[in-house]
C-alpha positions in Angstrom: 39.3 87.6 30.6 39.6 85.3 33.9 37.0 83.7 35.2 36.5 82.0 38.4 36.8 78.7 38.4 33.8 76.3 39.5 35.1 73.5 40.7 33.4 70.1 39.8 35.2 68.0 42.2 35.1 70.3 45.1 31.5 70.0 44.8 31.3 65.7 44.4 33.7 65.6 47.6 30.5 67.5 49.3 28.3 64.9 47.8 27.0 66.9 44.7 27.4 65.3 41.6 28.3 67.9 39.5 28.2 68.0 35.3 32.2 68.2 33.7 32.0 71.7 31.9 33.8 71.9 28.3 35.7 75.0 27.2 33.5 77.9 25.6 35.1 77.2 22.3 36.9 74.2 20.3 39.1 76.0 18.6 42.2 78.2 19.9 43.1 81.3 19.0 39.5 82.7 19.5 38.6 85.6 19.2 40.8 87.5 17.0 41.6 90.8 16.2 40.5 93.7 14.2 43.1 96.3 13.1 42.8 99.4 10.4 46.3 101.0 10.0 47.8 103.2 7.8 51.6 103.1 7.1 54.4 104.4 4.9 55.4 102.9 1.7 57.3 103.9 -1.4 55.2 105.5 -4.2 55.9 105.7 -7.9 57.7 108.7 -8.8 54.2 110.1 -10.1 52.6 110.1 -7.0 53.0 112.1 -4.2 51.3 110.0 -1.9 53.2 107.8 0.9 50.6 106.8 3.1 48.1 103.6 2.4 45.2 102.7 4.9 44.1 99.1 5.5 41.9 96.7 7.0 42.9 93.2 8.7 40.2 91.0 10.3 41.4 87.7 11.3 40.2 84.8 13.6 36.8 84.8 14.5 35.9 88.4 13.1 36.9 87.1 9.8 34.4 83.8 10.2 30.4 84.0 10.9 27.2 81.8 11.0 25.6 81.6 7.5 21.7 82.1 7.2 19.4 81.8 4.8 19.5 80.7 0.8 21.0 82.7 -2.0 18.3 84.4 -3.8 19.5 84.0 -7.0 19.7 87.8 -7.9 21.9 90.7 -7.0 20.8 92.0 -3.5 21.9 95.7 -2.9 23.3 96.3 0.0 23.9 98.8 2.2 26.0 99.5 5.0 23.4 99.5 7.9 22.0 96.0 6.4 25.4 94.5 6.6 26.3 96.0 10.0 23.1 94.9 11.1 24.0 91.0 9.8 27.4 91.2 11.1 26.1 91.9 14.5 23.8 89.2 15.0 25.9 86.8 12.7 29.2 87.6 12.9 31.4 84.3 14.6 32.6 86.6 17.4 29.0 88.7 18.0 27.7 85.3 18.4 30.8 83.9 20.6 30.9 86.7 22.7 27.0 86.2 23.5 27.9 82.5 25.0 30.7 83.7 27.0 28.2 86.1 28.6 25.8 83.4 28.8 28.8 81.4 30.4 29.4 84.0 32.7 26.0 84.1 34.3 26.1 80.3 34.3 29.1 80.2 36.3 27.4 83.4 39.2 24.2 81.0 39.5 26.6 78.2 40.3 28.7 80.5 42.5 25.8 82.4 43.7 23.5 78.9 44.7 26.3 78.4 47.6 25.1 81.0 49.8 21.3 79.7 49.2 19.8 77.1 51.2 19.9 73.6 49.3 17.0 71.2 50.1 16.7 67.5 49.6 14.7 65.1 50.1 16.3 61.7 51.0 14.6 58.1 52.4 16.8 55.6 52.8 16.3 51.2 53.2 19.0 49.2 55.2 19.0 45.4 56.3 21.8 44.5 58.4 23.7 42.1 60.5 25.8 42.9 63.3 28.8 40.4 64.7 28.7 41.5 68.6 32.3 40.5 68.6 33.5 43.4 66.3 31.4 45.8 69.0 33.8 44.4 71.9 31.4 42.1 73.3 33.4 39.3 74.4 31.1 37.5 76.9 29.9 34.2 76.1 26.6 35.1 77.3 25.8 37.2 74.7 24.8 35.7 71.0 28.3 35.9 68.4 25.9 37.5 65.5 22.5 40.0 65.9 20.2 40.0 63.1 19.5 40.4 60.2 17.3 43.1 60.9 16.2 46.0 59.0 15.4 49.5 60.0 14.1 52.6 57.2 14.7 56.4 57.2 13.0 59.2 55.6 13.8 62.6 55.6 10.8 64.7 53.9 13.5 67.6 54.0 16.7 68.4 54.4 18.3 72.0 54.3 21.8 72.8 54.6 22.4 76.8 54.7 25.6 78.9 54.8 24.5 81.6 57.7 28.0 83.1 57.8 31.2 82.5 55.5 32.6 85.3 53.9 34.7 83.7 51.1 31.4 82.5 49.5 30.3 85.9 49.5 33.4 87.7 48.0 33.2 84.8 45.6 30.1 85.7 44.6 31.2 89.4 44.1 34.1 88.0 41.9 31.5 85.9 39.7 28.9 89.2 39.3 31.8 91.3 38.2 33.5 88.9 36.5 30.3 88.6 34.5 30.4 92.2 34.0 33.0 92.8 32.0 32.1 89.6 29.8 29.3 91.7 29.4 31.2 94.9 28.3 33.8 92.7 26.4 31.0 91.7 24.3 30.1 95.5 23.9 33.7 96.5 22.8 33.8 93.2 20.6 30.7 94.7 18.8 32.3 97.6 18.2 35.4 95.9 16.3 33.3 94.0 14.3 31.6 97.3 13.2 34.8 98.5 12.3 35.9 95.0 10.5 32.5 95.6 8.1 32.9 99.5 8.1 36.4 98.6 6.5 35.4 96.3 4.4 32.5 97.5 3.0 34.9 100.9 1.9 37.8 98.7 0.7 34.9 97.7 -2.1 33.6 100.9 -2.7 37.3 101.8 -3.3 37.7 98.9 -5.8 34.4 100.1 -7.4 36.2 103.5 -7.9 39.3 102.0 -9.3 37.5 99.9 -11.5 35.4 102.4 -13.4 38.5 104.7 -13.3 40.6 102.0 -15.2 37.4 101.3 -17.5 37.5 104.5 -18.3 41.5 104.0 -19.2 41.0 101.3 -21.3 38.3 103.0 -23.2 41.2 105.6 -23.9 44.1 103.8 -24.3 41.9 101.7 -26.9 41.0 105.4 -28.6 44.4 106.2 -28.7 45.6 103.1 -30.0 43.2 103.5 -32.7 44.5 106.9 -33.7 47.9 105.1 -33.9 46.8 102.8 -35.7 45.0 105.3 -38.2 47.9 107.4 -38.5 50.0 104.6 -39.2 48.0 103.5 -42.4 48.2 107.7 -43.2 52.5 106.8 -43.2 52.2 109.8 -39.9 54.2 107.7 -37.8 56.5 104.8 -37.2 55.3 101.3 -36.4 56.9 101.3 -33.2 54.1 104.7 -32.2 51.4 102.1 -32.6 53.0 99.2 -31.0 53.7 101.2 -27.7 50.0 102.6 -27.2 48.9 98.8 -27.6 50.8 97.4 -25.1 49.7 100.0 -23.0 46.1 99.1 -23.9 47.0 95.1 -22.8 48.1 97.0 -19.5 45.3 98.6 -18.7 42.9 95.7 -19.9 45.2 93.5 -17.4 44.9 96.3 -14.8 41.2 95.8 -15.2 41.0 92.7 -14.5 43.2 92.5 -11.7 41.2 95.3 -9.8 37.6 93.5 -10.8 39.1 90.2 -9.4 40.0 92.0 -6.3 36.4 93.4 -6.1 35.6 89.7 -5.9 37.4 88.5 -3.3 36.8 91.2 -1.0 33.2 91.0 -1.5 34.1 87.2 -0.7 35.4 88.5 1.9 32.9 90.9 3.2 30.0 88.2 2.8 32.0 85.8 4.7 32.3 88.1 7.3 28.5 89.4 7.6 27.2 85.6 7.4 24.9 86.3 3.9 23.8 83.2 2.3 26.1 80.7 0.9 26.9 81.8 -2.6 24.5 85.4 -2.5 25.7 87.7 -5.2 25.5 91.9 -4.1 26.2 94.6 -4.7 27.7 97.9 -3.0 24.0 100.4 -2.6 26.2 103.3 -0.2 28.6 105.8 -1.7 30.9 107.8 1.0 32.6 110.4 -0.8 35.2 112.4 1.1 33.9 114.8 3.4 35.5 116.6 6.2 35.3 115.8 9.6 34.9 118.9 11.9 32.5 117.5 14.7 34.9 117.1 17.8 38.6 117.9 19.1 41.1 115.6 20.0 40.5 116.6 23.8 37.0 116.3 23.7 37.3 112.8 22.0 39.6 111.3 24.6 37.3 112.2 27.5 34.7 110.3 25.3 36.7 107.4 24.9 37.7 107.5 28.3 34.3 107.4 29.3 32.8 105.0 26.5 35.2 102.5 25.8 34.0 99.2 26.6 37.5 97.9 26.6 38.7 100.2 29.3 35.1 99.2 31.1 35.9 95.5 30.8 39.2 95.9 32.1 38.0 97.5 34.9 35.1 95.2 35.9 38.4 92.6 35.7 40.4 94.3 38.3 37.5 94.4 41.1 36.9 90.8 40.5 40.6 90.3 40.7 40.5 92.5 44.3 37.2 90.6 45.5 39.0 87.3 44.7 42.1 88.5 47.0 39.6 89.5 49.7 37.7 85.8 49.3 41.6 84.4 49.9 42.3 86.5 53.0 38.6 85.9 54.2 39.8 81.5 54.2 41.6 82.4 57.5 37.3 83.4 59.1 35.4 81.4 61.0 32.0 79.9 59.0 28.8 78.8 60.2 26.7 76.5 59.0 23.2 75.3 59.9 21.8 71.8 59.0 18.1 70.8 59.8 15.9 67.9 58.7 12.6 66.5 58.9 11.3 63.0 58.2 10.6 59.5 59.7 12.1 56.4 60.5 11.5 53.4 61.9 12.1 49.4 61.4 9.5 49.7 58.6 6.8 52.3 56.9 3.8 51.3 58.8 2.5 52.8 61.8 5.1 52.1 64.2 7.3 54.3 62.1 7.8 58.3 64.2 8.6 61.3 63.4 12.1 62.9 63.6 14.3 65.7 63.5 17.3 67.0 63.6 18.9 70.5 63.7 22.5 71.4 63.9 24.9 74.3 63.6 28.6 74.0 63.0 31.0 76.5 64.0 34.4 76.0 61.6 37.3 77.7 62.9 40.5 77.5 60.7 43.9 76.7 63.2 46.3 75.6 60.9 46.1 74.4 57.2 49.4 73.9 56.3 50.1 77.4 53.9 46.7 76.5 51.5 45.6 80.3 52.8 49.1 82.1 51.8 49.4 80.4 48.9 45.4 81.2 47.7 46.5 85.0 48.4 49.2 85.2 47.0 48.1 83.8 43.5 44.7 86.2 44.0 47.4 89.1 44.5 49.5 87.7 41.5 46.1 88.1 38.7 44.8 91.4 40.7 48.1 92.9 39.8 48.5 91.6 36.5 44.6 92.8 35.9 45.5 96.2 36.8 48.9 96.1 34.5 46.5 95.1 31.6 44.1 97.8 32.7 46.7 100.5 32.4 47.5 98.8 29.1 44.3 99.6 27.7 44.0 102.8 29.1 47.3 103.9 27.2 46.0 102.0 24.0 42.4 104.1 24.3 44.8 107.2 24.3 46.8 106.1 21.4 44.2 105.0 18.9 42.2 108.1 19.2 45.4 110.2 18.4 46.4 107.5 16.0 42.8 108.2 14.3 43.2 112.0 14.2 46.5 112.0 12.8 45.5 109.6 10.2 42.7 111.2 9.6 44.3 114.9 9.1 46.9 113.3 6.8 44.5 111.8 4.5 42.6 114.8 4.1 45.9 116.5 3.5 46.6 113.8 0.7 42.6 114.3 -0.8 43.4 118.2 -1.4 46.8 117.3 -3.6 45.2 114.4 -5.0 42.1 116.2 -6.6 44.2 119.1 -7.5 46.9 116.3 -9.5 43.8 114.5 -11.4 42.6 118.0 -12.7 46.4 118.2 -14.1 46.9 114.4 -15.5 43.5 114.6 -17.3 44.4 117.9 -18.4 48.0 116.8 -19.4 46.5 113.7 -21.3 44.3 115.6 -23.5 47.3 118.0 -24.6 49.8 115.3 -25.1 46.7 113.3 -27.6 46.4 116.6 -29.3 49.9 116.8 -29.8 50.4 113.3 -31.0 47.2 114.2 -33.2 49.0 117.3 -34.6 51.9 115.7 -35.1 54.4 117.3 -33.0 54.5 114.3 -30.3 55.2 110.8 -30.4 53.0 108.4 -28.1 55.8 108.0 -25.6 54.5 111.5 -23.9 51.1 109.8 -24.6 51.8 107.0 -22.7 53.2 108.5 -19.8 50.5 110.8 -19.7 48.1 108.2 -19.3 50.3 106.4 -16.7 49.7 109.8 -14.8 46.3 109.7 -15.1 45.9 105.9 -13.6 48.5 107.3 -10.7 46.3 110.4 -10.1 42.8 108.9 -10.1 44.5 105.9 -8.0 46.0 108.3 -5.6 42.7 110.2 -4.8 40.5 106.5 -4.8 42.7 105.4 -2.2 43.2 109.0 -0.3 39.4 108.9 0.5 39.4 105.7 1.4 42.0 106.7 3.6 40.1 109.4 5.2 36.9 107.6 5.9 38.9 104.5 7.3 40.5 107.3 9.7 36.8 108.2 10.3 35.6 105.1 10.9 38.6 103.7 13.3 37.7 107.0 15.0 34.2 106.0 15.9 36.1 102.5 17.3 38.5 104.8 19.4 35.9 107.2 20.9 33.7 103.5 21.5 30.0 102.9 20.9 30.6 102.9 17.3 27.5 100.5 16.9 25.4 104.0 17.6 27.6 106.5 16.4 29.3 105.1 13.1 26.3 107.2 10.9 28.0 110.3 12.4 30.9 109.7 11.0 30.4 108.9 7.2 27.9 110.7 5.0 26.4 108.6 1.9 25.6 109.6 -1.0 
């Protein structure tokens, strides 16, 4: 987003010492970006599922302002808690406030051109004058007059813009300029609901896989056991045994791959909300899948055509952009300008000083400045069409994300229905293949795979929810105001 430019040394030339302003930020790259996706990828011949849904904060959604000491115990947390951190802690919440805040700093500065300005100014001088440098030549007159010394003080001073248009459209530029900061701030909220949204599922997803895979090792260890018995019995070959425990050490390794996970994306997550340095939680919300039947596809576009505070912002940009083209065009008016002071002044303040006054008004017509008008317009017309380029941009992007959301959405819920059905059938299929091996009419090789359809199956459905409420939740970001509406979306448990 463009702002116009105040212009320090404009201002010194008109004898206003002005303070050099620094960039918002000291880092580049600010602010980031926010993105859940869902792609294609190749699944294990036991899965049917294709599709896998995820999450990627980066820049300053990723960072945040820590607050606070670490407590020392496990705080629960829920989603609304860490929303509500994110949002007032979050490094781009908090960035976006000071390039509001910059934004109304630069309209007082624009705006405080078309208000009077009022000094107060006394002045001292001593001086000689050599008669000579005056063209007095004659002989008659002395070469050199004084020193003498003379005072004035002006109690007041005003200098007032009564007429000139390109302050004013300026002025219009700044206000809506500061607009869509404003909104840009609003739509930045929104990602970093979705950024802690996402996150906060990824974990509960990890949770799921976790005491899913506890659950695996607990059977691949009761398994191995039987192996183990039945080889003591002389019921099976030594290799039966050695097969269900190197299945075991692959599921204990499993484990303890998915709880290190857990840990970094709760890292991750706590980074991101701005919780104490080095504050243990844990996940207190449970989304299970649920359908989502509250809205069409129509009806949410005419939503998110209406709520998006991207598509707001971008359209705040391309009236400052048009006002800014109008301010060029208006350098070619006349501008008036009235001057008036008030004081006294004399050789020195005693009472022979007297009053005075002055008042003045200056008529500025423009003849010829040598192209500085063209070449203003046509760099004002240059950013308003570019503006309204980026605006269609967004407006195509509002449009794609909420049909990008509904067709994610439908597919995960697609892939929920096959996954529950295939984790009825693996758990199903493991406890006949056991009972086989127990009866003796099996080896552990159809153990073993059947247990390596039972980690694909409960993995499949795990990640197919979290699928479907990431598709919910990117939703609420498409149709906009997801700060509000991002409870309508998931239901706890």
């Amino acid at each position: 987003m463009a702002l116009v430019a105040f212009d320090p040394v404009a201002w010194a030339q008109a004898g206003v010492s002005a303070a050099r302003q620094v960039p918002i930020s000291g880092r580049e790259g600010q602010p980031g970006a926010v993105n859940a996706s869902q792609s294609t990828t190749a699944a294990p011949a036991e899965s049917p599922l294709t599709i896998r849904g995820s999450i990627s904060v980066q820049g300053a959604y990723a960072g945040s302002v820590p607050s606070g000491s670490a407590t020392g115990t496990i705080l629960p947390l829920r989603l609304d808690d860490a929303l509500r951190l994110a949002l007032r802690q979050n490094l781009a919440a908090v960035s976006d406030v000071q390039t509001v805040r910059q934004a109304e700093g630069l309209r007082r500065s624009v705006r405080s051109a078309l208000l009077p300005e009022a000094n107060t100014v006394v002045s001292e001088t001593v001086e000689q004058l050599n008669l000579r440098t005056a063209g007095v030549e004659e002989s008659a007159f002395p070469l050199a007059v004084g020193p003498f010394n003379f005072f004035d003080a002006r109690a007041a001073r005003v200098t007032q813009a009564v007429f000139d248009l390109v302050r004013w459209r300026n002025l219009r530029t700044a206000s809506e300029n500061l607009n869509a900061a404003e909104l840009a701030a609003r739509d930045a909220r929104d990602l970093v609901v979705l950024a802690v949204a996402g996150s906060y599922l990824e974990i509960i997803a990890t949770n799921a896989r976790i005491v899913a895979a506890d659950g695996q090792v607990r059977s691949s260890q009761a398994i191995y056991q039987q192996a183990v018995d039945r080889l003591k019995e002389g019921l099976n070959a030594r290799i039966d045994t050695t097969r269900t425990e190197v299945q075991l050490q692959i599921d204990r390794q499993r484990l303890r791959s998915l709880q290190a996970d857990r840990d970094r994306q709760k890292l991750q997550l706590a980074r991101l909300i701005g919780l104490p340095l080095g504050q243990d939680f844990s996940i207190a919300n449970d989304f299970p899948y649920a359908p989502y039947r509250q809205t069409t596809l129509a009806a949410a576009l005419v939503r998110a055509y209406q709520t998006r505070a991207d598509l707001q912002s971008a359209q705040a940009a391309v009236r400052a952009a048009d006002s800014a083209v109008k301010a060029a065009h208006a350098e070619r008016l006349p501008d008036l300008t009235l001057a008036a002071d008030y004081g006294a002044a004399g050789l020195r303040p005693d009472a022979s000083a007297h009053g005075v006054f002055s008042v003045s008004g200056t008529l500025t017509i423009p003849l010829y400045q040598g192209g500085r008008v063209r070449g203003d317009v046509e760099q004002a017309e240059a950013a308003l069409r570019q503006r309204q380029a980026e605006l269609d941009d967004v407006r195509g992007r509002v449009d794609q994300d909420v049909r990008q959301a509904f067709i994610d959405m439908n597919a995960a819920a697609d892939e929920v229905a096959v996954a529950g059905s295939n984790v009825s059938l693996a758990d199903d299929t493991l406890q006949q293949a056991r009972d086989r091996f127990a009866g003796g009419v099996a080896d552990t090789v159809e153990v073993v795979q059947a247990q390596q359809s039972v980690i694909a199956a409960h993995d499949d459905y795990i990640i197919a929810v979290f699928d479907h409420n990431l598709a919910k939740v990117s939703l609420a970001r498409a149709m906009g105001n997801a700060e509000q509406s991002i409870g309508q979306f998931l239901v706890s448990k």
